[in-house]
C-alpha positions as CSV (number, residue, x, y, z in Angstrom):
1,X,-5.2,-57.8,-6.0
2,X,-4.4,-55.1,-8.8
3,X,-2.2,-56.5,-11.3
4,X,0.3,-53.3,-11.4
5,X,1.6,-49.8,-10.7
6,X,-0.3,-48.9,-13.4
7,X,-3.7,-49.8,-12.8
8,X,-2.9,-48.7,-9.0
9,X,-1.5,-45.1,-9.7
10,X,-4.9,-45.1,-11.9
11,X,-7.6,-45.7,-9.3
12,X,-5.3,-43.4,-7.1
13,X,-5.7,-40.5,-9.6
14,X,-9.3,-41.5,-9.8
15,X,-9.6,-41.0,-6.1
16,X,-8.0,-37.5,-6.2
17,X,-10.3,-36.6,-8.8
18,X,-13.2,-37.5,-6.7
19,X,-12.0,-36.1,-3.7
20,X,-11.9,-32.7,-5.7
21,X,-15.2,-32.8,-7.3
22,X,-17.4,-33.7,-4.5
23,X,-14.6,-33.0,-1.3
24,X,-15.3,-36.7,-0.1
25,X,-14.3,-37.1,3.5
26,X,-13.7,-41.0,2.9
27,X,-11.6,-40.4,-0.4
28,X,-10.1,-38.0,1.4
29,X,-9.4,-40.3,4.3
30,X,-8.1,-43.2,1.7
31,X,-5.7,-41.1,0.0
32,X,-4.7,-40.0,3.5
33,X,-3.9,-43.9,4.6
34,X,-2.7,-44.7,0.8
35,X,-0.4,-47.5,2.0
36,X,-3.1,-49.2,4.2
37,X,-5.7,-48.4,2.0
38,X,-4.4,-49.9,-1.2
39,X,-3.3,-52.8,-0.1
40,X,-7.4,-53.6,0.1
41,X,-8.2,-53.1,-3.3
42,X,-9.1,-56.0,-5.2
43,X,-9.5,-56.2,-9.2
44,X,-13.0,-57.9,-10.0
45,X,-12.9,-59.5,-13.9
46,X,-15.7,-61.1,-15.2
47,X,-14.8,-65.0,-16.0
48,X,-16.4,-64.3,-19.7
49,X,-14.3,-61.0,-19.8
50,X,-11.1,-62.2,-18.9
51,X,-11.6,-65.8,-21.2
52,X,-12.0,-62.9,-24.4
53,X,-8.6,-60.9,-23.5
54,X,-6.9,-64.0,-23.1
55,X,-8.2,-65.5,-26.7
56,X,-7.4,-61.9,-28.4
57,X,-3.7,-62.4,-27.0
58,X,-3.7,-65.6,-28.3
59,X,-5.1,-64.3,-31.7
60,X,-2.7,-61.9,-31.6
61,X,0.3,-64.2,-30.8
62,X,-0.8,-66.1,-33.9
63,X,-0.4,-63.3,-36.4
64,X,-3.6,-62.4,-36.8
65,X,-4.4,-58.4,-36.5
66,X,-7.9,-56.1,-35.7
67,X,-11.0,-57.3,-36.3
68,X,-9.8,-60.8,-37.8
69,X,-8.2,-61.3,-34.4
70,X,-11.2,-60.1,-32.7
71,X,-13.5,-62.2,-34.5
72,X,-11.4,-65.6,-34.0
73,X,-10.8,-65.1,-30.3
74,X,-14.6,-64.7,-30.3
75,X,-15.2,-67.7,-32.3
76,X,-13.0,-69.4,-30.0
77,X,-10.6,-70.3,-31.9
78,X,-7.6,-68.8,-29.8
């Protein structure tokens, strides 16, 4: 599932976008059936992707700041 409002009111706007650029009878039909719809949508976060955030959080946590974070969550050591 999608982790928030946020991220959902996101991929709605996205949607409406869509549907106004190119008039897409499905997006149309989604945005239509919103409630249904939506509850469907699954985030999809690479393993390798999600370990990275989770280290720069740490990094973070720990004080450090920009790329010194960046480069310790990538070292691993976070």
């Amino acid at each position: 599932k999608v982790s928030s409002d946020k991220e959902m009111n996101e991929i709605r706007e996205m949607i409406k976008k869509h549907v106004e650029y190119t008039g897409s009878p499905l997006g149309t039909k989604i945005l239509n059936d919103w409630v249904n719809y939506s509850a469907r949508i699954t985030k999809v976060i690479p393993v390798d992707y999600k370990r990275m955030i989770g280290n720069i959080e740490r990094a973070y946590l720990a004080g450090l700041s920009g790329d010194e974070a960046l480069m310790a969550a990538f070292e691993g050591r976070y």
